[in-house]
PDB file of N, CA, C and O in Angstrom, chain B, residues numbered from 101:
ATOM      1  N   UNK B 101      18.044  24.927  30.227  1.00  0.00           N
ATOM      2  CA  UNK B 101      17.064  25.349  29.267  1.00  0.00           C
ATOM      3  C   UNK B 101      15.836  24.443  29.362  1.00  0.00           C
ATOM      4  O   UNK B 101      15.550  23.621  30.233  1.00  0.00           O
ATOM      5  N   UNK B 102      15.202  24.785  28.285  1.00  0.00           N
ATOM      6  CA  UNK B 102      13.810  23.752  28.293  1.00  0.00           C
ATOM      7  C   UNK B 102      14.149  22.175  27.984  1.00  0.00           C
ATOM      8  O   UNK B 102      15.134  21.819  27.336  1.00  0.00           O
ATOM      9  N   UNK B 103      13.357  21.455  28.445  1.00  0.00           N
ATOM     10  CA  UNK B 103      13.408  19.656  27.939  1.00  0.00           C
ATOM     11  C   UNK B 103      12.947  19.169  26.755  1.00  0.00           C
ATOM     12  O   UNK B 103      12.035  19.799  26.220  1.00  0.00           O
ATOM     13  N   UNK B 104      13.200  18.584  26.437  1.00  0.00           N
ATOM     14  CA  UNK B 104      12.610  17.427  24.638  1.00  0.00           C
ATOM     15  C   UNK B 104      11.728  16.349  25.485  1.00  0.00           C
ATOM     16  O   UNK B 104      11.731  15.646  26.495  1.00  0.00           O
ATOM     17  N   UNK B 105      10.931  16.750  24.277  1.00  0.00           N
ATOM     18  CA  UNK B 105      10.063  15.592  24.048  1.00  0.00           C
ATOM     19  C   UNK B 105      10.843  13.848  23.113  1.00  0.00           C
ATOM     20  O   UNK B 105      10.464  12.679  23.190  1.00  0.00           O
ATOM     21  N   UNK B 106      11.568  14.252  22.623  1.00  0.00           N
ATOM     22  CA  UNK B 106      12.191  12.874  22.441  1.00  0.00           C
ATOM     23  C   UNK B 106      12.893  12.159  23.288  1.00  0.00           C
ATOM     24  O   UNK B 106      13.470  12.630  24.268  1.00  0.00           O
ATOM     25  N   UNK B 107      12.881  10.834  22.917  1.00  0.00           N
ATOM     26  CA  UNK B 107      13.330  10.253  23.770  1.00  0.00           C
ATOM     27  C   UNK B 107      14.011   8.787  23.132  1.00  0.00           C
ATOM     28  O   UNK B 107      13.217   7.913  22.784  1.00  0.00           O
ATOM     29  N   UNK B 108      15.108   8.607  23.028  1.00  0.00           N
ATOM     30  CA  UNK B 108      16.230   7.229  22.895  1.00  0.00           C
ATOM     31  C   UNK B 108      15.556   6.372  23.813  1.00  0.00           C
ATOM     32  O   UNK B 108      15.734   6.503  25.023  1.00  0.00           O
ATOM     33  N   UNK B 109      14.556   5.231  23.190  1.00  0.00           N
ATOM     34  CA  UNK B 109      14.821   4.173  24.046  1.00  0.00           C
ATOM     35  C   UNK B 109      15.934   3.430  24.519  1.00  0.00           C
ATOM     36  O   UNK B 109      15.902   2.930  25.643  1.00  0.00           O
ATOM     37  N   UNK B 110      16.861   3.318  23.811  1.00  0.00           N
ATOM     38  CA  UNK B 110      18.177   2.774  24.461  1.00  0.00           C
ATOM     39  C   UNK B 110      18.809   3.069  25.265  1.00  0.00           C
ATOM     40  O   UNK B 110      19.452   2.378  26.055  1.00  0.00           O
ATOM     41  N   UNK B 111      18.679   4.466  25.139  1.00  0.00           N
ATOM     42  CA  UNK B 111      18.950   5.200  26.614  1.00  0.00           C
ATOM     43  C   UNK B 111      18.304   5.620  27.839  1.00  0.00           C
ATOM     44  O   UNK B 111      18.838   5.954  28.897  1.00  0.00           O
ATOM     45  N   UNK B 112      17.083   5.555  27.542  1.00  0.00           N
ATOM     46  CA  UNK B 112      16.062   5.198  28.558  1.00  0.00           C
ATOM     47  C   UNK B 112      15.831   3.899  29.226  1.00  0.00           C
ATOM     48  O   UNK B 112      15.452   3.644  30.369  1.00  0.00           O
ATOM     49  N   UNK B 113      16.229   2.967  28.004  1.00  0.00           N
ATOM     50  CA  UNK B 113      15.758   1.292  28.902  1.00  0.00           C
ATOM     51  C   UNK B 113      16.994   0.443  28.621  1.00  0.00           C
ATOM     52  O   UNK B 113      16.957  -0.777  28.778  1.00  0.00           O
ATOM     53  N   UNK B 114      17.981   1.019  28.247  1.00  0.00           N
ATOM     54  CA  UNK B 114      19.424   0.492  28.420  1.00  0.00           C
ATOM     55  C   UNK B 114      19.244  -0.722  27.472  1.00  0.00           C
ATOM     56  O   UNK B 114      20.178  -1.520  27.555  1.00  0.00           O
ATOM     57  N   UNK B 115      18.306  -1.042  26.624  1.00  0.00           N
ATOM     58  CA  UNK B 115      18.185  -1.810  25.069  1.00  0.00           C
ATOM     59  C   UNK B 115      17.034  -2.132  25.236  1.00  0.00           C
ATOM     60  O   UNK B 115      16.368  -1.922  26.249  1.00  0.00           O
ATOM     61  N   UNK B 116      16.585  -2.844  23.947  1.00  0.00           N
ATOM     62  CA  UNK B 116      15.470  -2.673  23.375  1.00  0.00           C
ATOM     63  C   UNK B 116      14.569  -4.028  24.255  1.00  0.00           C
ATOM     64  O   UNK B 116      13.345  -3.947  24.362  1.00  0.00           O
ATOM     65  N   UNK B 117      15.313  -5.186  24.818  1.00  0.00           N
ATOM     66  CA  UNK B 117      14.688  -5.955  25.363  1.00  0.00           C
ATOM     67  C   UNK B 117      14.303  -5.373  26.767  1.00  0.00           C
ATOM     68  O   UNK B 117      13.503  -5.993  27.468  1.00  0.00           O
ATOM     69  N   UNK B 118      14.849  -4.215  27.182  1.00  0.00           N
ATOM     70  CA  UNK B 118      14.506  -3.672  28.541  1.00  0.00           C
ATOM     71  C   UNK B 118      13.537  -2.868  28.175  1.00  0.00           C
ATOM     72  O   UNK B 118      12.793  -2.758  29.150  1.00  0.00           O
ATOM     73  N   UNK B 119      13.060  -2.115  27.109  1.00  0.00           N
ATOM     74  CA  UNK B 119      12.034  -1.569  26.787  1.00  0.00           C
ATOM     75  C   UNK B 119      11.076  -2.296  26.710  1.00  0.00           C
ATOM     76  O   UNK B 119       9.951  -2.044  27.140  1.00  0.00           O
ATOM     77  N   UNK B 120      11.480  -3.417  26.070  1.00  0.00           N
ATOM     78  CA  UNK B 120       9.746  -4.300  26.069  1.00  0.00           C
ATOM     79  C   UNK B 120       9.077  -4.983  26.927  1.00  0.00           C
ATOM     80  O   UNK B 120       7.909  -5.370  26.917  1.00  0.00           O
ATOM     81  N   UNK B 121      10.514  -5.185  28.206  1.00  0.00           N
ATOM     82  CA  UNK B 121      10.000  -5.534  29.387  1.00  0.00           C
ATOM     83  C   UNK B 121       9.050  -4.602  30.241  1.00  0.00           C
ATOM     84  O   UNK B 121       8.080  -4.958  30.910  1.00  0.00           O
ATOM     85  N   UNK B 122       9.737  -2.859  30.000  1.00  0.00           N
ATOM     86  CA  UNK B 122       8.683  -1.892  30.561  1.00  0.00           C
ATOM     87  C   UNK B 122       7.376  -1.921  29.881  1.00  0.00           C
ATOM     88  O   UNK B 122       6.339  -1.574  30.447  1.00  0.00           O
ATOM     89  N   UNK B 123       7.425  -2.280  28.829  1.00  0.00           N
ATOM     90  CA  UNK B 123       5.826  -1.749  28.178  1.00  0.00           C
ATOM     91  C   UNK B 123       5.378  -3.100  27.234  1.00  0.00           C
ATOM     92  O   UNK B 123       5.552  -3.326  26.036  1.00  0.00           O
ATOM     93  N   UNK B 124       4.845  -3.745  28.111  1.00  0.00           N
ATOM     94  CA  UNK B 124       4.646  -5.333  27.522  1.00  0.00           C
ATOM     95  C   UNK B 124       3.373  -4.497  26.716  1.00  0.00           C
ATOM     96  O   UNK B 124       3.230  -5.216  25.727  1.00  0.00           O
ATOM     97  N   UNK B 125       2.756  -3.813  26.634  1.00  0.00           N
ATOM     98  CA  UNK B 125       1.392  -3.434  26.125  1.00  0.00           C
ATOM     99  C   UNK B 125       1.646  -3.283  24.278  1.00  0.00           C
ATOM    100  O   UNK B 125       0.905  -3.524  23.325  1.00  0.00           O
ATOM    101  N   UNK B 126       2.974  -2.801  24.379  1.00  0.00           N
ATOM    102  CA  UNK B 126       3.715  -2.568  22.765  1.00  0.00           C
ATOM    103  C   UNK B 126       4.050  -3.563  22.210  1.00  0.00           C
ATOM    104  O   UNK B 126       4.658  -3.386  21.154  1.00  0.00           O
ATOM    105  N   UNK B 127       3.876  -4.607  22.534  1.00  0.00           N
ATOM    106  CA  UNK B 127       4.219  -6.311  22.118  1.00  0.00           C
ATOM    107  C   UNK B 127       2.862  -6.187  21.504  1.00  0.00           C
ATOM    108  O   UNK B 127       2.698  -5.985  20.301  1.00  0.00           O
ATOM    109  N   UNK B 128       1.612  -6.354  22.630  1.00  0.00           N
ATOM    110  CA  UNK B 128       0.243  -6.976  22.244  1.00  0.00           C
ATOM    111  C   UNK B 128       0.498  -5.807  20.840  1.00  0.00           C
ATOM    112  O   UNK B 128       1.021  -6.303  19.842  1.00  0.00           O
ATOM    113  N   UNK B 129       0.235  -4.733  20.806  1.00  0.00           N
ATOM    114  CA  UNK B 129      -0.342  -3.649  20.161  1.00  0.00           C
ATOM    115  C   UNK B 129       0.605  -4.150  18.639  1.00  0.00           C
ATOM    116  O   UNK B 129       0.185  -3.829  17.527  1.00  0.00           O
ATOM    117  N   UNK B 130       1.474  -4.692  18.761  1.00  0.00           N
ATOM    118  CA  UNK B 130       2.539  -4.451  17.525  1.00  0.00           C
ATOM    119  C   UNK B 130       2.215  -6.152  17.031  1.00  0.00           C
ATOM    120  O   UNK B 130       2.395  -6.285  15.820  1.00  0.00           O
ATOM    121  N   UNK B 131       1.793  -7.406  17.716  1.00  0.00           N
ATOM    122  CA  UNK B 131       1.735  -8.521  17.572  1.00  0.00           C
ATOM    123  C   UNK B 131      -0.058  -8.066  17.237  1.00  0.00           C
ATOM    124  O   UNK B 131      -0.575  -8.998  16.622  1.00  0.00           O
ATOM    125  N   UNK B 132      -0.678  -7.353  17.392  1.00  0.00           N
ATOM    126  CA  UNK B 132      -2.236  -6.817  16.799  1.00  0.00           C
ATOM    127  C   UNK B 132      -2.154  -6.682  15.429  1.00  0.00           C
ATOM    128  O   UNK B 132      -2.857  -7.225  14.577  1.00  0.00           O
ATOM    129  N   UNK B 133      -1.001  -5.713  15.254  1.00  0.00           N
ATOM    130  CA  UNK B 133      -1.023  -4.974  14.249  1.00  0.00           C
ATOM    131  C   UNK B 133      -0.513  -6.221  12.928  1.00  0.00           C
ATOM    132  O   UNK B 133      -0.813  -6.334  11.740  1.00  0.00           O
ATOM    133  N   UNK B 134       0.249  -6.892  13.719  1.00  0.00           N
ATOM    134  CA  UNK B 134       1.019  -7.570  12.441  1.00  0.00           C
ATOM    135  C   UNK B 134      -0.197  -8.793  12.041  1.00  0.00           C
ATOM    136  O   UNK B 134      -0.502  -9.014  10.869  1.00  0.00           O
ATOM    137  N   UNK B 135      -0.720  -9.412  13.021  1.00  0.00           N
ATOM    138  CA  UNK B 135      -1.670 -10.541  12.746  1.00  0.00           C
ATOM    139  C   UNK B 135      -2.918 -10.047  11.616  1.00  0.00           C
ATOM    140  O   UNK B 135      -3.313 -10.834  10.757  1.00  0.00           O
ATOM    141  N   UNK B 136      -3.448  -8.707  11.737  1.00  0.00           N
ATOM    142  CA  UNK B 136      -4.289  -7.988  11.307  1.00  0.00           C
ATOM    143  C   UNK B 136      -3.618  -8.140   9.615  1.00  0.00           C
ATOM    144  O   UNK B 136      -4.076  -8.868   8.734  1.00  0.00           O
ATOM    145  N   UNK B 137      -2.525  -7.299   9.517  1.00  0.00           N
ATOM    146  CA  UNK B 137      -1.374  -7.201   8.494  1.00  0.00           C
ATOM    147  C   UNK B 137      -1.360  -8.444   7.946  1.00  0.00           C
ATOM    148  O   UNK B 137      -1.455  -8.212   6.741  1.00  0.00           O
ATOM    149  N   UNK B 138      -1.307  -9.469   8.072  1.00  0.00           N
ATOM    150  CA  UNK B 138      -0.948 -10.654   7.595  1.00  0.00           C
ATOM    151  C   UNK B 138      -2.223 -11.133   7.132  1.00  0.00           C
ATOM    152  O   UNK B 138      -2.227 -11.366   5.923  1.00  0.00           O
ATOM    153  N   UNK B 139      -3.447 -11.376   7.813  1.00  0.00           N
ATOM    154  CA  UNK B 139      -4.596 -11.502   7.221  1.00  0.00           C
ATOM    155  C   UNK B 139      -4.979 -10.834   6.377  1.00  0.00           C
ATOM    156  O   UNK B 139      -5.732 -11.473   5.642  1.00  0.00           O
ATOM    157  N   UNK B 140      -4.793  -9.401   5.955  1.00  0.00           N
ATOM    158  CA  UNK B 140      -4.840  -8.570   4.487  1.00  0.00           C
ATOM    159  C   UNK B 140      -4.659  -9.101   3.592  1.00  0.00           C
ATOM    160  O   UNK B 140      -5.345  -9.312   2.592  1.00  0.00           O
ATOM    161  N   UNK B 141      -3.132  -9.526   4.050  1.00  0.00           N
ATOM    162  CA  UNK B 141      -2.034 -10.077   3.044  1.00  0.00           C
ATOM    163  C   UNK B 141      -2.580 -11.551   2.386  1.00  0.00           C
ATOM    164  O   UNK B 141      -2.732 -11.894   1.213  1.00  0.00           O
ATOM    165  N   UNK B 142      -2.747 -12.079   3.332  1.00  0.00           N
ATOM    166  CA  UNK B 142      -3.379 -13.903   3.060  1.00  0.00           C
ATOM    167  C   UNK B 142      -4.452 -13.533   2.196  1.00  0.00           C
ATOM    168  O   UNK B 142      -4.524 -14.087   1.099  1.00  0.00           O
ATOM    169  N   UNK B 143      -5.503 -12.473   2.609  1.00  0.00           N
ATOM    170  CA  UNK B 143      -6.639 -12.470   1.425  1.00  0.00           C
ATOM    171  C   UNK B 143      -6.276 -11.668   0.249  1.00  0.00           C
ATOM    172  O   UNK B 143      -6.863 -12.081  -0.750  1.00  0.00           O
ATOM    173  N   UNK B 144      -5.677 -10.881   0.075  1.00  0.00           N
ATOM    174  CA  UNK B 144      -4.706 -10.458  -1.697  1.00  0.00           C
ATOM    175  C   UNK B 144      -4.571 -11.502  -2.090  1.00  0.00           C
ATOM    176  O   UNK B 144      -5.365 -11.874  -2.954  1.00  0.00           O
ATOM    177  N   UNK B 145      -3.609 -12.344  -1.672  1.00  0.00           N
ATOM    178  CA  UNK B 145      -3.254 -13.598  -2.590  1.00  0.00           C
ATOM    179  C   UNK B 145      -3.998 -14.028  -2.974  1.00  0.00           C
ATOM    180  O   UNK B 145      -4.051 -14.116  -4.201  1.00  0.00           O
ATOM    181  N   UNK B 146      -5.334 -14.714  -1.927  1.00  0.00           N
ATOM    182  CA  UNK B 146      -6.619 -15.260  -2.144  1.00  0.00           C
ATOM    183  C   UNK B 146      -7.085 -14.721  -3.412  1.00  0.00           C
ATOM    184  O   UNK B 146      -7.311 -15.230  -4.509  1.00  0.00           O
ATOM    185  N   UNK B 147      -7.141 -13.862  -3.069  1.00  0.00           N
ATOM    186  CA  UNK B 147      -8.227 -12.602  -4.380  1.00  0.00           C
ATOM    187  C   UNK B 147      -7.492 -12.718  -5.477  1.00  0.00           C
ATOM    188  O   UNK B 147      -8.110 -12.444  -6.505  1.00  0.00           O
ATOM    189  N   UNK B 148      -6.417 -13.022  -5.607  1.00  0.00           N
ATOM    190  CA  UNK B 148      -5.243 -12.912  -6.954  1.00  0.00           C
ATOM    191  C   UNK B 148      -4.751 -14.011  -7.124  1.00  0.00           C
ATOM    192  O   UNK B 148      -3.617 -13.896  -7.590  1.00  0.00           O
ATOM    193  N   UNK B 149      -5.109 -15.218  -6.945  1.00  0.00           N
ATOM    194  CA  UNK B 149      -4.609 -16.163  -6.808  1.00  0.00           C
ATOM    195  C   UNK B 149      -4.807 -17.000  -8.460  1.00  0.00           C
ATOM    196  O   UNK B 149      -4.470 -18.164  -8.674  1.00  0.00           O
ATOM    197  N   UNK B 150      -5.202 -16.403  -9.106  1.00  0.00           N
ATOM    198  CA  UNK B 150      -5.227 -17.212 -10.452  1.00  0.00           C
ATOM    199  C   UNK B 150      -4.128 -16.356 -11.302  1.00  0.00           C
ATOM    200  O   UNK B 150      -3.413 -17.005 -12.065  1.00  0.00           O
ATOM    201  N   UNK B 151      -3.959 -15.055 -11.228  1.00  0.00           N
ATOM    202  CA  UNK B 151      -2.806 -14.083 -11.383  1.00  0.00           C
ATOM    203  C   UNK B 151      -1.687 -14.518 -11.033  1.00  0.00           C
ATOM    204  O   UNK B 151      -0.786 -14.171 -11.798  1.00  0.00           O
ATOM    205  N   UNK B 152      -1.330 -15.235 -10.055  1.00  0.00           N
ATOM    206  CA  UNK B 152      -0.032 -15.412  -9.231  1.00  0.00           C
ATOM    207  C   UNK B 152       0.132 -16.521  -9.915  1.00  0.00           C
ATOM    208  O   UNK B 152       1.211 -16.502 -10.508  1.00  0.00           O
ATOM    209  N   UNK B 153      -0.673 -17.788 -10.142  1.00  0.00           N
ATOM    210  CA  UNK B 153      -0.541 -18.916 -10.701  1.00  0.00           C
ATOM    211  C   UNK B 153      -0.051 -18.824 -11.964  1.00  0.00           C
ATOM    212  O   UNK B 153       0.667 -19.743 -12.358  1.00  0.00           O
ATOM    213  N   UNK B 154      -0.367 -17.598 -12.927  1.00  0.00           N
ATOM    214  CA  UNK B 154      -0.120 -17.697 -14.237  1.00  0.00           C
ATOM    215  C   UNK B 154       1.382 -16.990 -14.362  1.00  0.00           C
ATOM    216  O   UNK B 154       2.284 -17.318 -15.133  1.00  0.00           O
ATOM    217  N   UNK B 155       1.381 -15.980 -13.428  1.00  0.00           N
ATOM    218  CA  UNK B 155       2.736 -15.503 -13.500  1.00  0.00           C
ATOM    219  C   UNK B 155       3.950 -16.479 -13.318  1.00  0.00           C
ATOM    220  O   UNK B 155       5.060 -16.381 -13.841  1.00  0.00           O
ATOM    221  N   UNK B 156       3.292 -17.864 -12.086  1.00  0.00           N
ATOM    222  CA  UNK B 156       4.609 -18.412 -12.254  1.00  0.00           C
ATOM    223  C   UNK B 156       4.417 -19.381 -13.661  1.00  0.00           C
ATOM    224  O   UNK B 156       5.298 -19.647 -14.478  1.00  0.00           O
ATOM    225  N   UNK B 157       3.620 -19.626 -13.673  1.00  0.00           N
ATOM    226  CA  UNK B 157       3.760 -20.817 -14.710  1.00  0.00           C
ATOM    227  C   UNK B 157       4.572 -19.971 -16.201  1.00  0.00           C
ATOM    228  O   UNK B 157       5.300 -20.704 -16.871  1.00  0.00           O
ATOM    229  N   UNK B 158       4.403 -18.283 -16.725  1.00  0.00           N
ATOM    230  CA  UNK B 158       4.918 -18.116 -17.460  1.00  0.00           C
ATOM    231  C   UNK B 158       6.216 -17.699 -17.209  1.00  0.00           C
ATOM    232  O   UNK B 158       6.899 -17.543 -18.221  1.00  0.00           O
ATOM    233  N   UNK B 159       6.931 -17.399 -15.783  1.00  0.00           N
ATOM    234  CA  UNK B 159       7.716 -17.504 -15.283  1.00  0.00           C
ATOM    235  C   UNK B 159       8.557 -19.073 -15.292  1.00  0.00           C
ATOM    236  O   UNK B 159       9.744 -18.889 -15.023  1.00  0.00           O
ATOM    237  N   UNK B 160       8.365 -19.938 -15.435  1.00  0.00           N
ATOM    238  CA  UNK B 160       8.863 -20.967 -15.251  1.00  0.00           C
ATOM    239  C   UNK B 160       9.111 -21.021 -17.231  1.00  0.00           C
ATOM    240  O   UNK B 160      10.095 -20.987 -17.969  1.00  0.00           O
ATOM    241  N   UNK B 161       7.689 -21.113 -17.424  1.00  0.00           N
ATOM    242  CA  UNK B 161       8.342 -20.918 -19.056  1.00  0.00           C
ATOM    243  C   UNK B 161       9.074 -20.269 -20.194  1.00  0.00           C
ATOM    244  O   UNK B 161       9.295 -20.631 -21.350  1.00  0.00           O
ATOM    245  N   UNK B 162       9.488 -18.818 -19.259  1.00  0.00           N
ATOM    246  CA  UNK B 162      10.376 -18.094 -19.774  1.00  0.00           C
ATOM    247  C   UNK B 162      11.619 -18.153 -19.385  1.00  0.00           C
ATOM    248  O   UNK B 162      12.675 -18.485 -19.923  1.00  0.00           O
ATOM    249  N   UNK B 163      11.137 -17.559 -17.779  1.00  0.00           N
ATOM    250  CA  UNK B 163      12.469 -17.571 -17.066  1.00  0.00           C
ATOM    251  C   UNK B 163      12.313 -15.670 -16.638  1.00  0.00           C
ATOM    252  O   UNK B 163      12.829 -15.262 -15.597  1.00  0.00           O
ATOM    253  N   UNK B 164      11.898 -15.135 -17.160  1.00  0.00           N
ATOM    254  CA  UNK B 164      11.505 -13.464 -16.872  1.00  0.00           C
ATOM    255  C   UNK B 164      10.004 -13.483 -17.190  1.00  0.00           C
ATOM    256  O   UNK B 164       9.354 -14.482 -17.499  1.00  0.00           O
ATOM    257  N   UNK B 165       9.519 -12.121 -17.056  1.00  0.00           N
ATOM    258  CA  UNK B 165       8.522 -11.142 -17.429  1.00  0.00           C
ATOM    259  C   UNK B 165       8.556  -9.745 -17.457  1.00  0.00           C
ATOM    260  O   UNK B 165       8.718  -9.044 -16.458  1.00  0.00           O
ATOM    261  N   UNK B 166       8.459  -9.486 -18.190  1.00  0.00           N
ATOM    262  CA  UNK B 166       8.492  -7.749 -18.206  1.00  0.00           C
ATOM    263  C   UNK B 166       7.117  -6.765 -17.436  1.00  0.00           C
ATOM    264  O   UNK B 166       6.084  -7.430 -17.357  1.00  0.00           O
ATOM    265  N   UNK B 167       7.026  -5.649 -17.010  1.00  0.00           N
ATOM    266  CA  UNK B 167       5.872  -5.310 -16.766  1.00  0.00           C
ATOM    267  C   UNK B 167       4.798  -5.433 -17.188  1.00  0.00           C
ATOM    268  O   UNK B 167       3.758  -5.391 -16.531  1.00  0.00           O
ATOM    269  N   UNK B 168       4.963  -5.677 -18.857  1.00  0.00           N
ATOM    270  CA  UNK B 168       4.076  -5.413 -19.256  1.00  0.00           C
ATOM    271  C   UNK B 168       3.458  -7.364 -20.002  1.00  0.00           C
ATOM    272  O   UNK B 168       2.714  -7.763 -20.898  1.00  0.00           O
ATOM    273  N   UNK B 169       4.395  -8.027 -18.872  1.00  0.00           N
ATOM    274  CA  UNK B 169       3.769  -8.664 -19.118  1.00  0.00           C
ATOM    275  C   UNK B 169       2.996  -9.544 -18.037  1.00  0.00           C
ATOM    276  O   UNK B 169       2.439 -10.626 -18.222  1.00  0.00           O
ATOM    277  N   UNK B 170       3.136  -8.579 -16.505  1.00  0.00           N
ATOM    278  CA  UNK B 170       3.013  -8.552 -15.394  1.00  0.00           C
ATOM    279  C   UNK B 170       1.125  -8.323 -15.412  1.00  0.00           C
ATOM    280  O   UNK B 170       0.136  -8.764 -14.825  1.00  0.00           O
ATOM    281  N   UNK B 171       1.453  -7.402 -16.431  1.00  0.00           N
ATOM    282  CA  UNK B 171      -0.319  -6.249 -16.589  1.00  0.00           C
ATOM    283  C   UNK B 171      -0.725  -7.319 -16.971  1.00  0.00           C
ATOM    284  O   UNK B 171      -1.317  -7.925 -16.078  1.00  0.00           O
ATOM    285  N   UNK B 172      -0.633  -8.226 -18.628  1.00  0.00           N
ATOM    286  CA  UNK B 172      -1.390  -8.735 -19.415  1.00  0.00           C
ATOM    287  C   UNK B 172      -1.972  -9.827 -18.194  1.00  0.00           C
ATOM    288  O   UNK B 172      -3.152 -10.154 -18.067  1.00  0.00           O
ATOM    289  N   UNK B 173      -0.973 -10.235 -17.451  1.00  0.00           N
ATOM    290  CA  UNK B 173      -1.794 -11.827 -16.743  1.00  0.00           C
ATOM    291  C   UNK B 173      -2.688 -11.289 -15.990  1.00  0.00           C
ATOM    292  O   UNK B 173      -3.792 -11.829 -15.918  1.00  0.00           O
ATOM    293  N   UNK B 174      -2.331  -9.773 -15.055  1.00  0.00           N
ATOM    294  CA  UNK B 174      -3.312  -9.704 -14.013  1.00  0.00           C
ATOM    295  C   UNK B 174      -4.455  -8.723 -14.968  1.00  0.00           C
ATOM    296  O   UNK B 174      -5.601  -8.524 -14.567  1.00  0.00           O
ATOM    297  N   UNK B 175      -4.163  -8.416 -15.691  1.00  0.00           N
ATOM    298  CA  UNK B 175      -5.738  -8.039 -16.424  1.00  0.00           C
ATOM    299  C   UNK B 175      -6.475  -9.643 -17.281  1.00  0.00           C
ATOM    300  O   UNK B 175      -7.523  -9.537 -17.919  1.00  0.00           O
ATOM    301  N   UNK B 176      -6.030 -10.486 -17.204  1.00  0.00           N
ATOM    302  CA  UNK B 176      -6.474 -11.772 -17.798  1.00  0.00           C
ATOM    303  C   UNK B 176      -5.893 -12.354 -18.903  1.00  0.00           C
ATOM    304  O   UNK B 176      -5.976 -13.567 -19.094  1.00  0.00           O
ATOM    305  N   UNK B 177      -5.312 -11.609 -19.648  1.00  0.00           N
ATOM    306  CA  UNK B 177      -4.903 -11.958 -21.051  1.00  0.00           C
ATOM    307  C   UNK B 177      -3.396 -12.753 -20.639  1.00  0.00           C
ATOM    308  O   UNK B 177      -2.705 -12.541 -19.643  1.00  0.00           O
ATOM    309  N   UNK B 178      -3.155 -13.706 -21.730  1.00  0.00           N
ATOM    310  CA  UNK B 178      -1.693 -14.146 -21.682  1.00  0.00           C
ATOM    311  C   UNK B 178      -0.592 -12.998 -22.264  1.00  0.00           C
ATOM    312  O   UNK B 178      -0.988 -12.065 -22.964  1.00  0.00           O
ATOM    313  N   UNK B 179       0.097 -13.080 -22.088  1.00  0.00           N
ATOM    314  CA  UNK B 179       1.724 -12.232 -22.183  1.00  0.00           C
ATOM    315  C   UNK B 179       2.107 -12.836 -23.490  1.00  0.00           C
ATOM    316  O   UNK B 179       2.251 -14.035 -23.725  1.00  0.00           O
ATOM    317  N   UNK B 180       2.258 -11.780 -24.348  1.00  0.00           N
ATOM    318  CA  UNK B 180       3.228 -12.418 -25.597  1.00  0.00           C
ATOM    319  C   UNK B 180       4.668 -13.647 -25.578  1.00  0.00           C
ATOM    320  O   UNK B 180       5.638 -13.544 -24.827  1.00  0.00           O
ATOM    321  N   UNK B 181       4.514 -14.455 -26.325  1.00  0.00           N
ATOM    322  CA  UNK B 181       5.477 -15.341 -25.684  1.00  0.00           C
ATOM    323  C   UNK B 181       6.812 -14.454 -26.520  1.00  0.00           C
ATOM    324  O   UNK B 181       6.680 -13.783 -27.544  1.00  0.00           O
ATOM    325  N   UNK B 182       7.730 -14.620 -25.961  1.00  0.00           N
ATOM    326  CA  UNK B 182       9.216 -14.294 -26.324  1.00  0.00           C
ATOM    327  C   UNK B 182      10.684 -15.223 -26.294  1.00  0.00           C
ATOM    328  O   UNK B 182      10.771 -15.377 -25.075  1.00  0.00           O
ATOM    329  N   UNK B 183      11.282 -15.578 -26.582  1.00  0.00           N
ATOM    330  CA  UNK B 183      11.916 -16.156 -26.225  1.00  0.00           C
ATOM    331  C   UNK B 183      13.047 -15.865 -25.577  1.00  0.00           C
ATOM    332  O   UNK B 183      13.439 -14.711 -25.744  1.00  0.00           O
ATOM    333  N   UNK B 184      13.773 -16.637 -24.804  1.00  0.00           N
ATOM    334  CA  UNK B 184      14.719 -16.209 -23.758  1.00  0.00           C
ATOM    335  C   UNK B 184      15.097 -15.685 -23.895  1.00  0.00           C
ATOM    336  O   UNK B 184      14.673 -14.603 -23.488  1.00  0.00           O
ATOM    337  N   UNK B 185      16.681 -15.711 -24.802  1.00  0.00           N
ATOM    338  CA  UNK B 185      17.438 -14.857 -25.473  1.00  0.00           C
ATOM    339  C   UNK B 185      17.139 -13.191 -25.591  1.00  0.00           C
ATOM    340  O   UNK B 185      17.875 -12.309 -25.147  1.00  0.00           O
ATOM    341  N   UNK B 186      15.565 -12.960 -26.473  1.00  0.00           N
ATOM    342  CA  UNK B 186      15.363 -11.822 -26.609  1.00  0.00           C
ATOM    343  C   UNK B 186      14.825 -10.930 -25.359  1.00  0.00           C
ATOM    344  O   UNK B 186      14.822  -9.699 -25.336  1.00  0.00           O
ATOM    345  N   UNK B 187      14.364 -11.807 -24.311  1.00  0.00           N
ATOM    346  CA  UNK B 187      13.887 -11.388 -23.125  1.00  0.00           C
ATOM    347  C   UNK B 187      15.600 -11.007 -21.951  1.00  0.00           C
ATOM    348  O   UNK B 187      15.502 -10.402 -20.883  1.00  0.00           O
ATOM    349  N   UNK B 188      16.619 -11.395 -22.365  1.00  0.00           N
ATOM    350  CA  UNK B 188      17.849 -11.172 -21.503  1.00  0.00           C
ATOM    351  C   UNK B 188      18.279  -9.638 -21.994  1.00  0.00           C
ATOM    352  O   UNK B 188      18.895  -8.794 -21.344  1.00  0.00           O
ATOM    353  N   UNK B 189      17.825  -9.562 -23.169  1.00  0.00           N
ATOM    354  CA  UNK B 189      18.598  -8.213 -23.556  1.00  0.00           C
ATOM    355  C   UNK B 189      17.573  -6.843 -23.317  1.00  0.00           C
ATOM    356  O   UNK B 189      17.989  -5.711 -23.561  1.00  0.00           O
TER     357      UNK B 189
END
């Protein structure tokens, strides 16, 4: 009958390190992609970085946060304080 377009690398390159030996080009392209990816990532934090600070610090002083108290830090405001206990249940 007719042929597929798919194709098992494993069964084409007998595992995945024999695939990457055929197509070293999918390393660069995927080691592109991730370096790119990671610099996004590094500048979010950057950009949110007074957000992240407050979350842990009320994190450390609770021990949780709820969503909504996730919103209050990254919209600026502090998070109602609660105490442990009532924050477990």
């Amino acid at each position: 009958m007719g042929s597929s377009l798919v194709v098992d690398p494993v069964a084409a390159f007998g595992n995945y390190s024999g695939m990457r030996n055929q197509k070293p080009y999918l390393l660069k392209e995927i080691d592109d992609i991730l370096t790119e990816q990671l610099k996004r990532d590094e500048d979010i934090v950057r950009q949110n970085r007074a957000a992240l600070d407050a979350m842990v610090e009320a994190l450390l002083e609770s021990g949780s946060l709820s969503g909504d108290d996730v919103g209050s830090i990254v919209k600026g405001s502090t998070p109602a304080r609660r105490n442990r206990a009532t924050r477990a249940l």
